[in-house]
C-alpha positions, 0 to 999 in steps of 0.5 A, spaced: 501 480 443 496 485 445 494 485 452 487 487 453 482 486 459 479 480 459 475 477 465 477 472 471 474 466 467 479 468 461 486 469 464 488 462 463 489 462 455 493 467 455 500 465 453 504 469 458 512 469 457 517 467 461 521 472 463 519 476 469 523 478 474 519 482 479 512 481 482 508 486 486 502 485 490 497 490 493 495 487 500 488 487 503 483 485 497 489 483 492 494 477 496 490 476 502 484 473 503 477 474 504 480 474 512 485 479 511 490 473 512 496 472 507 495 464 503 497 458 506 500 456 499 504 464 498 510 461 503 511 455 498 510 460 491 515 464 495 520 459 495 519 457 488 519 464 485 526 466 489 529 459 487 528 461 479 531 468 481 524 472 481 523 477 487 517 478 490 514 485 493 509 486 497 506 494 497 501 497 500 499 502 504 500 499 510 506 501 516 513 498 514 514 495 520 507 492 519 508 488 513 516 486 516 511 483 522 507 479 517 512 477 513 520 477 516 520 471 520 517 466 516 520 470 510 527 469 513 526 461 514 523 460 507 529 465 504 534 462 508 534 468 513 534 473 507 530 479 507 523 481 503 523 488 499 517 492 502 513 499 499 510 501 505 505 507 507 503 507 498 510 509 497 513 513 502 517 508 503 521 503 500 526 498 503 530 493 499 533 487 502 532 491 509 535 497 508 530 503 507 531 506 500 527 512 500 523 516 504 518 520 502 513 526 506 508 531 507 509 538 509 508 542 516 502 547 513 497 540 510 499 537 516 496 542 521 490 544 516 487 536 517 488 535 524 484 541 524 479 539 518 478 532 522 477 534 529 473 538 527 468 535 523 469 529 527 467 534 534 460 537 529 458 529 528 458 531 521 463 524 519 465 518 523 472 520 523 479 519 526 487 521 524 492 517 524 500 522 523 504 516 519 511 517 523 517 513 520 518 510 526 511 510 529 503 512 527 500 517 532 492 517 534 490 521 539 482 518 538 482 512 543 475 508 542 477 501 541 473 500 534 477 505 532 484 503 535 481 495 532 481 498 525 489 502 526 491 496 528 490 493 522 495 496 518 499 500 523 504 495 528 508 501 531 503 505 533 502 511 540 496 514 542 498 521 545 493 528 547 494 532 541 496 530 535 499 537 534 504 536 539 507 531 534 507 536 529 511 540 533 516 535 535 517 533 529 518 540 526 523 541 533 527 535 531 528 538 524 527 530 522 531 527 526 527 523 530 522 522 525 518 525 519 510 525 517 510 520 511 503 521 510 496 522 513 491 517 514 483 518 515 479 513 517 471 514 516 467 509 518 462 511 514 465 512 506 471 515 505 470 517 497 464 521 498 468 524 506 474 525 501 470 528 495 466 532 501 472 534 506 479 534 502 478 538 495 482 544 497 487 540 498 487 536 491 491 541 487 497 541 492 497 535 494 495 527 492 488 525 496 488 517 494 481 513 497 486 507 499 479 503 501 471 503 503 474 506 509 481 510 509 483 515 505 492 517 504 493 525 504 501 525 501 506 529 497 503 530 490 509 527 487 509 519 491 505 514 490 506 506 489 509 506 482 516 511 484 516 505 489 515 500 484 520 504 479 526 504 485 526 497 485 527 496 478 533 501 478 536 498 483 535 490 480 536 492 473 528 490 471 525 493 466 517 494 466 517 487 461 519 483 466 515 486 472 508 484 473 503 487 479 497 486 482 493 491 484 485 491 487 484 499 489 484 506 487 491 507 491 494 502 486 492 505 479 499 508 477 502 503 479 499 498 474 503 502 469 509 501 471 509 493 470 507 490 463 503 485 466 498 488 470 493 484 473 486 488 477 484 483 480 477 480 480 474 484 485 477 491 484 475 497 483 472 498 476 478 504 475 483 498 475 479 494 471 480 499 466 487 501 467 490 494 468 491 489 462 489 483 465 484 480 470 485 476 475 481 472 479 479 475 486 482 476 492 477 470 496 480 464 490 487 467 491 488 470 484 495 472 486 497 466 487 493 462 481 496 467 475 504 466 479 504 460 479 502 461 470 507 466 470 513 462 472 509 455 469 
């Protein structure tokens, strides 16, 4: 079959097969809603996909321990005190059935260079800007205004606000990754992250990967990690071939992982770039077009 884009009013006359056994969605903006809330009709979708053998994965860019406070207590009582399967901070971290898998970070050099470029930039007053170090067991902030602590709140559960973020570093760097590691570094500007980023961050993008995850934030991480490695581990691990994976995705941070799943899905108020990379388009994130194009997918 060929599988090429067609609108949100369409994608209910493709005839979709059967055999899918891996279902991955981007949060914010692709299964949550227009509140940033999950759908009250995701838990019993969630039923009928585990009783047919399909697993579901939330990835995002959000923390680990985030997506399991959003997700594990209610995930236990529907899955009968099973586990989710998680991709976490867009990659860097992949967990399976509770165990952690992978884990992926960025080096001393980049980290010291962006706590300097934000601060900064931040001090001339040329971007309204904050960093966030993502440690696996914790983020660290060291700006404490409550819009800004709001917003991190959002994504990062587990989250310390200390003096001098290059403190962390060091500390990190001390215990030679033993108590924690630098997965990846977060900026929220709440102004434009992609026109900061362009403006900010091109010494960087030889190197390493600077990835616009949403009109605020942007992810600096190893150049060679992102959302589809995490996508890829989880079919090496439950022998599922990309036919039988669909993926769901709304923002630059979730292109590459499009082309791990055969039926990839942007959905209808995604970035234009997903649009043209995915296969399919679902209906938006607002009228719940996860659930809409699963519920198709399993029919």
């Amino acid at each position: 079959m060929e599988r090429t884009p067609v609108s949100a009013a369409d994608w209910t006359s493709i005839e979709i097969q059967q055999d899918i056994r891996l279902v991955v969605a981007d949060m914010d903006g692709t299964l949550l809603d227009e509140h940033s809330e999950i759908p009250q009709g995701f838990w019993p979708m969630l039923a009928r996909l585990r009783s047919r053998g399909v697993e579901f994965v939330p990835a995002s860019g959000r923390q680990y321990a985030t997506l399991r406070a959003m997700f594990a207590d209610k995930a236990a009582q529907v899955l009968d005190g099973g586990e989710l399967s998680y991709i976490a901070e867009n990659g860097n971290v992949v967990a399976i059935d509770g165990n952690i898998a992978e884990v992926h970070g960025v080096d001393t050099d980049v980290t010291r260079w962006t706590i300097d470029t934000v601060n900064a930039s931040a001090a001339a007053g040329e971007y309204d800007m904050g960093l966030v170090l993502c440690g696996l067991r914790t983020a660290y902030v060291q700006r404490t205004d409550k819009p800004f602590l709001d917003e991190v709140g959002k994504y990062y559960a587990a989250l310390e606000i200390v003096d001098d973020l290059h403190s962390v570093l060091e500390d990190v760097i001390a215990s030679n990754g033993e108590s924690d590691i630098i997965l990846k570094l977060a900026i929220l500007d709440f102004d434009d992250a992609e026109t900061m980023a362009a403006e900010k961050l091109t010494p960087l993008k030889n190197d390493y990967q600077v990835v616009v995850s949403g009109k605020l934030w942007v992810d600096i991480m190893n150049a060679t990690t992102n959302k589809k490695q995490g996508v890829e581990a989880l079919q090496r691990v439950l022998g599922i071939t990309a036919a039988q994976t669909a993926v769901f995705g709304d923002y630059l941070n979730d292109l590459q992982m499009l082309s791990a799943g055969e039926w990839s899905f942007a959905m209808g108020n995604a970035h234009p770039a997903l649009k043209q990379a995915a296969h399919f388009v679902a209906p938006s994130n607002a009228d719940h077009g996860v659930l809409q194009v699963v519920d198709k997918l399993i029919a």
